[in-house]
N, C-alpha and C positions, 0 to 999 in steps of 0.2 A: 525558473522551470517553465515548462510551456506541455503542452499539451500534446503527444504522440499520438494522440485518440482523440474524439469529443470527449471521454471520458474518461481519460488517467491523466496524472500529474508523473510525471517522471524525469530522470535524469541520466547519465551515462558517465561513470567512472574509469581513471584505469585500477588494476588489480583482480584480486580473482573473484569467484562470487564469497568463497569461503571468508575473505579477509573484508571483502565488502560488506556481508553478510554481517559476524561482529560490532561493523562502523554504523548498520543503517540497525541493529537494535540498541545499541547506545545514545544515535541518533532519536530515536523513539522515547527514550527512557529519556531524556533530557525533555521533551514535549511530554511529558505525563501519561507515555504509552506503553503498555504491558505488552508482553508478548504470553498467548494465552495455548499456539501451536504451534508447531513447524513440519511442514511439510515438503519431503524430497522427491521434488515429481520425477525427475530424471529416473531415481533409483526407483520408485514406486512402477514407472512405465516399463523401466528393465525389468522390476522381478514379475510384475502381473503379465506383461502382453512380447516382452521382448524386445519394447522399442527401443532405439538408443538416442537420445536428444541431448544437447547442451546440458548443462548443469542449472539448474532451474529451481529455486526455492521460493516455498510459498511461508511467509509469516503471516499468525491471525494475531494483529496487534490490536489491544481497544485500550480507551479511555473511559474508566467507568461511567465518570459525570456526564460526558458527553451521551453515551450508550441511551443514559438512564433517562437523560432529557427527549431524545429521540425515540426512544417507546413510550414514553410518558407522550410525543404530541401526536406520533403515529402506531399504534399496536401490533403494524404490522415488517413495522420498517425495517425488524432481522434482517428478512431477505436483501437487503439494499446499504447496511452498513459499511462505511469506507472502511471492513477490518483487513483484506489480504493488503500486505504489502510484496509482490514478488520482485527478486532479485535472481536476474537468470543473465547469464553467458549469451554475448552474443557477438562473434567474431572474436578481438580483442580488446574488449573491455564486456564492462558489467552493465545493464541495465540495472534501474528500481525505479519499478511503479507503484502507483498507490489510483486507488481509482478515486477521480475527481468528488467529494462531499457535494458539491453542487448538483450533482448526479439525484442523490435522495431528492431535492426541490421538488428539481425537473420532471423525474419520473409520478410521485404522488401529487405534485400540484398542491401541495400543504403548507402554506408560507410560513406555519408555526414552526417546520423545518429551518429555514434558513439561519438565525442564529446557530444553531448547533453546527449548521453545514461551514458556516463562514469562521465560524470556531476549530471544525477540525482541520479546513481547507487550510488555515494560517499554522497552525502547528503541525500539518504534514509537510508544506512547503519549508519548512522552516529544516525541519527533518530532513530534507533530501537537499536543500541549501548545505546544510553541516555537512555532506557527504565532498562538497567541494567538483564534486563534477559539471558537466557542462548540459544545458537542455536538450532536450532531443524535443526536433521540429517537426 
């Protein structure tokens, strides 16, 4: 996996987002990850505003222990947890990203982060490895 962003870990599949969509929460659940929401942006932007975009899905995946460890060393670090994972259409194949855990470090400057970041960073990666696609550069 490499990095489309400073800040996402991502991949590129072929298949739909629907069928990819199933693989990368199995994928999750195999790393100790819960799926806790899901959200259909596409459809959400059609019925609110009219817009029409790709097929576009946001999962809110977490890992309790990880969660718990990172508000236990920052009280604020909600804002910043690696939970979306989005899987959206893009041309013909599927993107999934996950935004980089290394990200929370960075942003707060709190090196009591890093274990938890380098903890989740290896079991998202590992997640989006299972999915069998290829890195986006």
């Amino acid at each position: 996996m490499s990095n489309a962003t400073t800040y996402a870990l991502s991949t590129t599949v072929a298949g739909s987002v629907e069928n990819t969509a199933t693989k990368t929460r199995a994928a999750l659940a195999e790393q100790g990850f819960g799926i806790l929401t899901g959200i259909d942006l596409a459809a959400t932007l059609r019925e609110k505003i009219g817009a029409d975009i790709p097929p576009h899905l946001i999962l809110g995946a977490c890992r309790p222990p990880l969660a718990h460890a990172a508000v236990t060393a920052e009280p604020s670090i909600g804002l910043l947890l690696p939970c979306n994972v989005v899987i959206r259409a893009e041309g013909d194949h599927t993107v999934v990203e996950a935004m980089d855990p290394a990200t929370m470090v960075t942003l707060t400057g709190n090196p009591a982060l890093a274990p938890v970041a380098d903890d989740a960073r290896t079991r998202l990666l590992a997640a989006l490895t299972a999915l069998g696609g290829t890195p986006l550069s």
